[in-house]
C-alpha positions as CSV (number, residue, x, y, z in Angstrom):
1,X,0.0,0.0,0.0
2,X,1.2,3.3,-0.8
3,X,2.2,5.7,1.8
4,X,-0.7,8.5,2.8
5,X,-3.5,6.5,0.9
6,X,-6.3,3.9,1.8
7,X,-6.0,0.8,-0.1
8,X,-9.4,-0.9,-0.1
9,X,-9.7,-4.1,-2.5
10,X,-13.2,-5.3,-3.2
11,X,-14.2,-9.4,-4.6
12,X,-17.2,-10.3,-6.1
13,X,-19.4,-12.9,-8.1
14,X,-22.4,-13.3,-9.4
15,X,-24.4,-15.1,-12.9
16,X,-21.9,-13.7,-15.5
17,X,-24.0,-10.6,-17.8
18,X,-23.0,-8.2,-19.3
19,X,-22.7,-4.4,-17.5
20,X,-20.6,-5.6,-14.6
21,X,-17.2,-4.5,-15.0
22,X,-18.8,-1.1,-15.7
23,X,-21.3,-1.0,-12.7
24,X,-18.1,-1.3,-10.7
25,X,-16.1,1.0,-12.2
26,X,-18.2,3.7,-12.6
27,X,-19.5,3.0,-8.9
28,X,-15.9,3.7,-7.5
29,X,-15.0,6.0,-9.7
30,X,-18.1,8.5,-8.7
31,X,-16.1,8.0,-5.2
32,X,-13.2,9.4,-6.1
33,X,-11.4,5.5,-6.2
34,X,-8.5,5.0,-8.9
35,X,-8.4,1.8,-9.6
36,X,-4.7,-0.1,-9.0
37,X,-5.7,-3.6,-10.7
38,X,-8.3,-5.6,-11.8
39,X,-8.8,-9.1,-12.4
40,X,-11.5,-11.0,-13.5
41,X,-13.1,-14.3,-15.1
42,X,-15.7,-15.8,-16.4
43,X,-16.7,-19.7,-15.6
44,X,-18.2,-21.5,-18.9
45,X,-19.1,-24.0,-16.3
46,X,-20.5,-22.9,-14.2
47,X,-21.7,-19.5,-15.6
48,X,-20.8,-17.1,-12.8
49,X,-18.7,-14.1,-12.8
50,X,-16.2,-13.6,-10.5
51,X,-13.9,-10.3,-9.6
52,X,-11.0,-8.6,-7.7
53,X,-10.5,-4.5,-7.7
54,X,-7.9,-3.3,-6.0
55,X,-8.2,0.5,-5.0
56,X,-6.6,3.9,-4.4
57,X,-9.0,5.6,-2.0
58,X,-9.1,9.2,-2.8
59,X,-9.8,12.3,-0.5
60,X,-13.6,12.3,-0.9
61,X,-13.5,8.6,-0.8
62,X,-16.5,7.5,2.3
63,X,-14.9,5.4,4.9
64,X,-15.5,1.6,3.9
65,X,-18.1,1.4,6.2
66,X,-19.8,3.6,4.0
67,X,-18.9,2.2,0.8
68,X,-19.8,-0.9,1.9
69,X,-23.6,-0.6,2.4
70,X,-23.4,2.0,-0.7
71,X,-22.4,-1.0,-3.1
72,X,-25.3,-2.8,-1.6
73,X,-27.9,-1.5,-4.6
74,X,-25.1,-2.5,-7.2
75,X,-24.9,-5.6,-5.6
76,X,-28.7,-6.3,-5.5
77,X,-28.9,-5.2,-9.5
78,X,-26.5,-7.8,-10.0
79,X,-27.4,-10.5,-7.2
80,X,-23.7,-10.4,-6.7
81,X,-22.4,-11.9,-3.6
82,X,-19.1,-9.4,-2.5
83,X,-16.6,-8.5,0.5
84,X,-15.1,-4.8,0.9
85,X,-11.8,-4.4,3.1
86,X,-9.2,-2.0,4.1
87,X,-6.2,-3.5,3.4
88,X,-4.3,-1.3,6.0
89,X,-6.4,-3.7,8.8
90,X,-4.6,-6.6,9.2
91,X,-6.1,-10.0,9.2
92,X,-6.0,-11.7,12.7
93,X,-4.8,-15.3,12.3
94,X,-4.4,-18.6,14.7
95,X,-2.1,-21.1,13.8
96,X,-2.3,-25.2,15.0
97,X,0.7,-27.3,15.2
98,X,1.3,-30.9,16.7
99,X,5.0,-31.9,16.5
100,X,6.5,-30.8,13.2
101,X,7.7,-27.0,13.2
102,X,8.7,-26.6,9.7
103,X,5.7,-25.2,8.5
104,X,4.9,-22.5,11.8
105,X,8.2,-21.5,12.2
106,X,8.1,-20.5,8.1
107,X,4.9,-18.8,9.1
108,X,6.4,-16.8,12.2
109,X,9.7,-15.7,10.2
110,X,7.4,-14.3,7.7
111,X,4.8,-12.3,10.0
112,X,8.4,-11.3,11.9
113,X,9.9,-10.0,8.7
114,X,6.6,-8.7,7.3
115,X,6.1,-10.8,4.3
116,X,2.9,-12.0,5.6
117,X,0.6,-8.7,6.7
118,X,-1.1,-10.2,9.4
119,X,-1.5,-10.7,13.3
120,X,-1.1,-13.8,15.1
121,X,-2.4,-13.4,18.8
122,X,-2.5,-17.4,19.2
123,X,-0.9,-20.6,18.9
124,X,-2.7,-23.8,19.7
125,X,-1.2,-27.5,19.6
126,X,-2.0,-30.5,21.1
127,X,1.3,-31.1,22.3
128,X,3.7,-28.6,24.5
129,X,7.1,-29.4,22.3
130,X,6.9,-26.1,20.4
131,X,6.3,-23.6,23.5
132,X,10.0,-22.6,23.0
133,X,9.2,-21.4,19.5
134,X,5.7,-19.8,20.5
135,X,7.9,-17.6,23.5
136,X,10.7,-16.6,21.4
137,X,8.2,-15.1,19.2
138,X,6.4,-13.5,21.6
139,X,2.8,-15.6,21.0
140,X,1.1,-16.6,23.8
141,X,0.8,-20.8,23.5
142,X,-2.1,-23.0,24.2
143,X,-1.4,-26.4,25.0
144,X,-5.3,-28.4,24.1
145,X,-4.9,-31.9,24.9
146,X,-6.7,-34.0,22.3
147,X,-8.0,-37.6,23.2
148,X,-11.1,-39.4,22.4
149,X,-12.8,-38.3,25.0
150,X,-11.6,-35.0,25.2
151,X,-11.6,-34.3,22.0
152,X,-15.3,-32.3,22.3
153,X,-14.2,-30.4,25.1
154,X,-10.9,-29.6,23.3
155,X,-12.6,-28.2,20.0
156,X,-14.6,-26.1,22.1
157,X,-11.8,-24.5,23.5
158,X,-10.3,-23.6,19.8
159,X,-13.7,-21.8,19.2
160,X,-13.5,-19.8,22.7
161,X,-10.1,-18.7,21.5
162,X,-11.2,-18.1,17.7
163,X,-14.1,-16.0,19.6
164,X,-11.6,-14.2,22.4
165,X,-8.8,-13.3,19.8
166,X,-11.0,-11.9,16.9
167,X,-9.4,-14.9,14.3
168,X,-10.1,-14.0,11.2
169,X,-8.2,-17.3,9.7
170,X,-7.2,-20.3,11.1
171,X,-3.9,-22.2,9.7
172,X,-3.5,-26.3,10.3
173,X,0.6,-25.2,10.2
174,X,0.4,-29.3,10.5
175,X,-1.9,-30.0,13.1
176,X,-2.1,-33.6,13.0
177,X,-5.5,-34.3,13.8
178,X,-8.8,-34.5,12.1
179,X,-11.1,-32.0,12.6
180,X,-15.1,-32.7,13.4
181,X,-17.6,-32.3,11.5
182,X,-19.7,-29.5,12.9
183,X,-16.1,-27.5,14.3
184,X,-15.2,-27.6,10.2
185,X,-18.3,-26.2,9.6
186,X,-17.8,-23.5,12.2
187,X,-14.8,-22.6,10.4
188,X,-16.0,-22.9,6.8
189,X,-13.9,-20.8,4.2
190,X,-11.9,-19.7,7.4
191,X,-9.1,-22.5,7.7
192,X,-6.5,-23.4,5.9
193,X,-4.6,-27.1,5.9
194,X,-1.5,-28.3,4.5
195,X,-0.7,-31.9,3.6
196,X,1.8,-33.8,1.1
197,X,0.6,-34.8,-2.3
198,X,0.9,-37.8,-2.1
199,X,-2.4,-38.1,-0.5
200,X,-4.6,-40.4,-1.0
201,X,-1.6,-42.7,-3.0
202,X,0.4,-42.7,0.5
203,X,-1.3,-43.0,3.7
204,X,-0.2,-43.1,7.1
205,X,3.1,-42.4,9.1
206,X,5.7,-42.6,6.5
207,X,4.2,-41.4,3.4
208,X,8.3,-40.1,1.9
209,X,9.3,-44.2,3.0
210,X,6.2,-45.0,0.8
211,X,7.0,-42.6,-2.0
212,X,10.9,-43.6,-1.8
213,X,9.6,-47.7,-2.2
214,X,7.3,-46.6,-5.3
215,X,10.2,-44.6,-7.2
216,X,8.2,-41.1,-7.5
217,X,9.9,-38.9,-9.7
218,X,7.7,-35.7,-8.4
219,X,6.8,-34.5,-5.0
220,X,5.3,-31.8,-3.6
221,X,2.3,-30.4,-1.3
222,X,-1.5,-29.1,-1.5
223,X,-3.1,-26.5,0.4
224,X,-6.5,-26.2,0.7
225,X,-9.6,-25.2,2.7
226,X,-10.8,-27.7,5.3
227,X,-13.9,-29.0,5.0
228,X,-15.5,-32.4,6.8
229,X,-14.3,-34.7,3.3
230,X,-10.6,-35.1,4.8
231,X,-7.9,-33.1,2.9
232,X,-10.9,-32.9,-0.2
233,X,-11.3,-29.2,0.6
234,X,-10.8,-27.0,-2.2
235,X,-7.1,-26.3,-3.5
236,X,-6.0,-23.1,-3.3
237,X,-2.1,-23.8,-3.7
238,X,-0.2,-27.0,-5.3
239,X,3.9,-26.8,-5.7
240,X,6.1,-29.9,-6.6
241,X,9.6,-30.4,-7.1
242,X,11.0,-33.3,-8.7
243,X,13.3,-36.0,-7.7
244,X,15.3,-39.2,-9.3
245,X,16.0,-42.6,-8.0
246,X,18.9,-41.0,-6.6
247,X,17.1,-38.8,-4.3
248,X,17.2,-41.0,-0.7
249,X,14.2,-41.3,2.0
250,X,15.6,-37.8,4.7
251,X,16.0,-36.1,1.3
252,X,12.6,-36.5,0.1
253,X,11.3,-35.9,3.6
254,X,13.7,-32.3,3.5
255,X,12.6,-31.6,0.2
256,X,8.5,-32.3,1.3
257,X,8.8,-30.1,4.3
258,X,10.1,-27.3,1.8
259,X,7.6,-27.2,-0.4
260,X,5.0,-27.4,2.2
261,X,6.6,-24.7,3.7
262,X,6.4,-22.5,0.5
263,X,2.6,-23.7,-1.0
264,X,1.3,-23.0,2.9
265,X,2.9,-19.5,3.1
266,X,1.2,-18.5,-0.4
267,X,-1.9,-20.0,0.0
268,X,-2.1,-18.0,3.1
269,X,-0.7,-15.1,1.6
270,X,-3.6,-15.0,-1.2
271,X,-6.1,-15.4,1.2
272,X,-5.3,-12.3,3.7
273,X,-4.7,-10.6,0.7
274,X,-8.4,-11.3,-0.7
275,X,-7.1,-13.0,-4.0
276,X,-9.2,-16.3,-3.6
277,X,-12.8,-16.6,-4.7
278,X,-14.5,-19.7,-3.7
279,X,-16.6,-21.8,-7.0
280,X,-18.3,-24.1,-5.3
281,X,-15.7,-27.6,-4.6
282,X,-13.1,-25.4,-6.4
283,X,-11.6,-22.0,-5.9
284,X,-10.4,-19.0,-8.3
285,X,-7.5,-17.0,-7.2
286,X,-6.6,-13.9,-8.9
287,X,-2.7,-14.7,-7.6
C-alpha cells in the first residue's frame, strides 16, 4: 500500500451478464477511487462471474463502512455476492501445530519479517514441544490436549479462542489431527490445511518411505480449505519439485517439508490478501 493512501480491494461474483465491470467502475470511480488492478473471469461451467478490484482511496472517498452498504444497490442489480476491506487492517490469524515446526516456524519468520501482513495473537497445539518457539516469538501458547474423549471439550476450547482473539483465519501449520464435522463447519472458508501430495496414494506415518519404495519422480504439497471430506477441501495452492532414484528417503522428507513450507505461506498469503474466490468444490485465485 502506498504511503498516505487507503487501499481498499473489493471481490465479487455473481451469474456472468453483461454491465458488470462497468457497474463497478463507474460505482468507484463517482467515489473518487483509482483503480490499481483488476482481475476477472468468467466460468463457462459454471456461468458465474467472479472479480477482484484493488483500489486507491481518494480524499472524498466515504470510509469503507460507507462504501460498503453503498455498493449494496449494485450488488442487489446484479445479485452479486461481494466483501469490501481495508487492506491497512490486518487480518487476525491462529495457527495449530502438533509436532513438526517446519511449516509455523516458516509462518512466524514471515509475519516477523513482514512478508505476511497479518497478526497472530494465538498458537494452539495438542502437544507442549513447540512452546520454546511460540515464546521466542512472543505468542502466547495453548497447550489443548486432544484424546477421544476429550476431544469435544478440546474443540470447544479452539472456538473460545477463535471468539476471544478476533481470528479471522485459522492455519492447520500441520496439526495432526482430524477436525469434526460440525467444528469444520464452524470454520467454513476460514481455515487453511497443508498436507503432502501424495495423499490419497500414501497413507499413514511414512508417506516419503512410501514414495521412496514406489520410485516417485515428483513430489510436492497441497493446500487447501478444510472442509469435513478429509484433505478434499478446495485447492487453493499446489507446488512440486521433482526428484530421481537417486534422491534418498531424509532427502525426500527435506525436500517435502520445503515445499510445504512455500505452497502454505502463499496460499495463506492470497487469502489475507483477498485474492481467492471460492466456485463451489473449487476456488479461483486472482494470484
Amino acid at each position: 500500500m502506498e504511503t498516505g493512501s487507503r487501499s481498499i480491494v473489493i471481490t465479487l461474483s455473481c451469474t456472468d451478464r453483461p454491465g458488470i465491470v462497468r457497474a463497478v467502475a463507474d460505482f468507484f470511480f463517482d467515489r473518487d477511487c483509482d483503480i490499481i488492478e483488476s482481475h476477472q473471469f468468467g466460468d463457462p461451467h459454471s456461468g458465474l462471474f467472479f472479480m477482484r478490484v484493488h483500489l486507491r482511496a481518494g480524499q472524498a472517498t466515504p470510509p469503507v463502512d460507507g462504501l460498503r452498504a453503498d455498493f449494496a444497490s449494485v450488488a442487489d442489480t446484479f445479485r452479486m455476492q461481494y466483501e469490501l476491506h481495508d487492506l491497512s487492517v490486518r487480518p487476525r490469524l491462529l495457527l495449530m501445530v502438533s509436532k513438526f515446526d517446519h511449516c509455523l516456524n516458516d509462518l512466524l519468520y514471515r509475519r516477523r519479517s513482514g512478508q505476511l501482513p497479518v497478526d497472530i495473537p494465538a498458537i494452539v497445539s495438542n502437544h507442549p514441544d513447540l512452546a520454546p518457539l511460540a515464546e521466542w516469538h512472543g505468542i502466547p501458547f495453548h497447550h489443548v490436549p486432544v484424546t477421544k474423549e476429550t476431544k469435544p471439550a478440546a474443540e470447544r476450547r479452539l472456538l473460545e479462542l477463535v471468539d476471544e482473539h478476533r481470528i479471522d483465519l485459522v492455519v492447520l501449520a500441520r496439526y495432526m489431527q482430524i477436525l469434526s464435522e460440525d467444528l469444520c463447519k464452524a470454520l467454513d472458508g476460514k481455515a487453511i490445511n497443508i498436507h503432502h501430495s501424495f495423499l490419497p496414494s500414501f497413507k499413514g506415518a511414512n508417506p516419503y518411505g512410501q514414495a521412496h519404495e514406489r520410485g516417485v519422480k515428483l513430489i510436492g504439497a497441497t493446500a487447501h480449505y478444510v472442509t469435513s471430506d478429509l484433505d478434499e477441501g478446495p485447492i487453493i495452492e499446489q507446488d512440486v519439485v521433482r526428484v530421481d532414484h537417486s534422491t534418498a528417503v531424509p532427502d525426500l522428507v527435506a525436500l517435502g517439508r520445503d515445499v510445504e513450507c512455500r505452497t502454505l505461506a502463499r496460499a495463506v498469503l492470497w487469502h489475507v490478501q483477498r485474492r481467492v474466490l471460492l466456485n463451489g468444490h473449487r476456488t479461483v485465485v486472482f494470484a
